[in-house]
C-alpha positions, 0 to 999 in steps of 0.5 A: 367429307374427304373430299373437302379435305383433298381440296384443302390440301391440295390449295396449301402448297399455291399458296407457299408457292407464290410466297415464294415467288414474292420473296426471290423477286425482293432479293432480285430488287435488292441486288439490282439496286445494289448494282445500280448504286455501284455503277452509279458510284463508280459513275460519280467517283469517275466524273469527279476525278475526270473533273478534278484532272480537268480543272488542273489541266485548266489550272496548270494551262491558266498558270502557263500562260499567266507566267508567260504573259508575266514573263513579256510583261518583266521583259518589256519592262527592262527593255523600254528601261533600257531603250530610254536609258540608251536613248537618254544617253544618246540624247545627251551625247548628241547635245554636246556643246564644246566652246572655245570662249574667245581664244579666236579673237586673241591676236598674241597669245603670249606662250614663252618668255626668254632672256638673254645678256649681250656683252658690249665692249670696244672692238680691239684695234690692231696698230703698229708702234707708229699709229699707237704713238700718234693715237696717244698723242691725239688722243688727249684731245681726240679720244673715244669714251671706253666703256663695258657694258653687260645688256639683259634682255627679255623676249616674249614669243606669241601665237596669232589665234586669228590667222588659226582655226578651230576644227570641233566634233562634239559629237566624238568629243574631239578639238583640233586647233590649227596655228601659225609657229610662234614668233619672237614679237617683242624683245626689250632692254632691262634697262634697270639691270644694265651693269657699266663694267668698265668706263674711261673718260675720252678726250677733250673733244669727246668728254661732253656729257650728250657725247656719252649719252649717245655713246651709251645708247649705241652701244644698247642698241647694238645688245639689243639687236645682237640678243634679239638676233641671237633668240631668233636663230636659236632653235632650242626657243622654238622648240620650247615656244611650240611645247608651251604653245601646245600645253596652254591651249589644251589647257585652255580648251578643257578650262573651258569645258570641264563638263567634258572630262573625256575631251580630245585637244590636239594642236597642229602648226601650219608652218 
């Protein structure tokens, strides 16, 4: 009967034993999984920030070159606006059309008018008593008209644009004309203005009214002649002729052009 219990007591402690291998190896599990769930953890927290740094890497990449590419883009915007304008520009310049009218054509371009009085009056004559004697007793019969006369004049100075040219550069907006000198063309008698200072009847034989007249226009002839000799050896018109020749063709030639405000007009003489 003891030895039954021997046995009983002896299975008891088997028992327990494998219990308690049973429960350490759960603790073991549960440790390990807690492990395991770390590094997993640790795993996803790391792929997600490897993830997150990549994308913006790619983002900060992607925006780079978007802005880079915006960049060429504003670029050749304002340089193809630059190159049309400048083109543009450019186009127009090259297309400059400077016109001159029909200032070829004009034979005497009248560029001054002068004016002039000639005195004409008796030349005085130097006799002694003698002839003077006999001159005043021929002279009932055979004296001459007396007569003073004050002659205006009026002269016109021309420039022949035919015998000139006409050197165009459209492109530097430049007109070079070249002309003869002005020349003294026309001189006329103000025949209205004439003025009889003084008048003494001739003699018998030289008191006809045709005798008169032919003196009268001798002596207009002679002022005419004197005035117009007078305004060709007078410098001073040149020089005037030449200034006025200058100013009214300049004027003329940007007139004819006021779409060129910057025009050049340059007058040369060729003698």
């Amino acid at each position: 009967m003891e030895a039954p219990q021997d046995a009983q007591q002896t299975k008891a402690p088997r028992v327990n034993a494998k219990k308690a291998s049973s429960g350490l190896t759960r603790k073991q599990f549960t440790l390990g999984s807690l492990a395991i769930s770390a590094v997993l953890l640790c795993l996803c927290v790391y792929w997600i920030m490897d993830t997150f740094a990549v994308g913006t890497g790619a983002a900060m990449h992607s925006f780079g070159a978007a802005k880079d590419e915006a960049a060429d883009e504003a670029y050749q915007f304002f340089y193809d606006m630059s190159y049309s304008a400048a083109e543009e520009a450019h186009h127009v310049s090259n297309n400059v059309s400077i016109t001159i009218g029909d200032l070829k054509e004009e034979q005497k371009l009248e560029v001054l008018k002068v004016s002039d009085v000639a005195y004409e009056t008796p030349e005085p004559t130097d006799q002694g008593w003698f002839d003077s004697l006999i001159t005043s007793i021929t002279g009932i019969f055979d004296a001459d008209v007396v007569s003073w006369l004050e002659v205006p004049g009026n002269g016109v100075f021309t420039v022949n644009l035919q015998a000139g040219e006409f050197i165009i550069d459209e492109e530097r907006q430049y007109v070079l004309i070249r002309v003869p000198n002005p020349e003294l063309t026309e001189f006329t008698i103000d025949y209205k203005n004439v003025e009889l200072l003084l008048f003494e009847a001739g003699g018998a034989f030289k008191n006809s009214a045709k005798y008169g007249a032919d003196k009268a226009m001798e002596q207009l002839q002679s002022a005419e002649l004197t005035m117009r000799q007078n305004v060709n050896n007078d410098q001073e018109f040149y020089k005037r002729a030449r200034e006025s020749t200058e100013k009214m063709l300049v004027n003329l030639v940007r007139q004819l052009n006021p779409q060129l405000p910057e025009l050049v007009v340059d007058v040369e003489f060729i003698n």
